[in-house]
Structures are given as C-alpha cells and as structure tokens.
N, C-alpha and C positions, 0 to 999 in steps of 0.2 A: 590606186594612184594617190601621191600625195606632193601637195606643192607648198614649197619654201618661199618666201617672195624675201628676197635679196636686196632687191631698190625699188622703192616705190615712189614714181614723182609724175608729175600730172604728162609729161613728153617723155618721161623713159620710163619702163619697168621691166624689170629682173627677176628672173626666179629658177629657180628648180623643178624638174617634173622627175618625183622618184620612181623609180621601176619601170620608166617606158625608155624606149631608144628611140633608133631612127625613123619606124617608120609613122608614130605618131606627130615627130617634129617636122619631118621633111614636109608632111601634108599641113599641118601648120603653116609652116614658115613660108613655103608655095601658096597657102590662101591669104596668107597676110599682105604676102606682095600683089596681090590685087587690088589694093586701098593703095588711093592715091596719097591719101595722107601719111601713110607711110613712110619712114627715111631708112629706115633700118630695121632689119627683122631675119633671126640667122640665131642659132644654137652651137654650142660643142658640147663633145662626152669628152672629158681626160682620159677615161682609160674603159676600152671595153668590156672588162670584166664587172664593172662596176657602174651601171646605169645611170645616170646622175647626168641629163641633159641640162645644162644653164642655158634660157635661152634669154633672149636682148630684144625689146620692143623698142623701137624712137618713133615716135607720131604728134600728130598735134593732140593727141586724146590718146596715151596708151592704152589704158585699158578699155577705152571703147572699142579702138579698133581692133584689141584680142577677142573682145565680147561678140564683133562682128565680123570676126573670121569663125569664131568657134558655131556659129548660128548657120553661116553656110558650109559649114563644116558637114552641118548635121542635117540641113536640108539634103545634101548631094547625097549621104550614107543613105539618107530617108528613099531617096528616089531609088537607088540602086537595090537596097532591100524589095522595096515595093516590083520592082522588076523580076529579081532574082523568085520570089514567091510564086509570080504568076509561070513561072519557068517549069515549076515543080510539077 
C-alpha cells in the first residue's frame, strides 16, 4: 500500500491509497463517520481498472481524526481475529 497526500491542511486532507479499492475505503470512510468532528469523509476510484481511491477528510483535526478512525479500525479487526482463533 502506498499513500500520495494531495492536500494537506490542519481541516482537510487528501490523498491517495495506491492498490486498495473499496473495501478498505468503505470501512474507513463508515469509521470516520463516527467522529463527530467530522464534516466530510467519502473517496472515489475513476476507473476500476485502475485502483487509485482519492479520499477527502474535513474535520476540525484531519489527520487526528484519520489516526482515530484507523486505531478503531484495528481495534475491531483485533477483536474479530481474536474470535475467529478461538473458533478453530
């Protein structure tokens, strides 16, 4: 995975996630909307052949609030693992 940053300003930030599609952004952009401080938060792909999500953060703290969606991101993946394991 590699990220482009596009706009960087303390209430928006932009970028690029190379090589991923939807379903890394959809789970993003659904944890993002969880923060109140959120105004906006939402991707597109131009062309599906070609992975290239640009996604749009507006917050009072953009990149806090990517840092704190990516964090319960990975808490929720954590727990789900730790389930799945005891399954086996």
């Amino acid at each position: 995975m590699e990220l482009n940053i596009l706009e960087n300003q303390p209430e928006r930030l932009k970028f690029e996630i190379l090589g991923e599609g939807h379903t890394l952004c959809n789970a993003l952009r659904k944890e993002l909307w969880n923060d109140k401080s959120v105004k906006i938060a939402g991707y597109s792909i131009g062309h599906a052949l070609v992975p290239r999500p640009v996604f749009t953060i507006e917050a009072a703290d953009a990149k806090k609030a990517l840092t704190e969606a990516i964090k319960r991101l990975k808490k929720e993946n954590k727990e789900l693992r730790d389930v799945f394991k005891k399954v086996k």
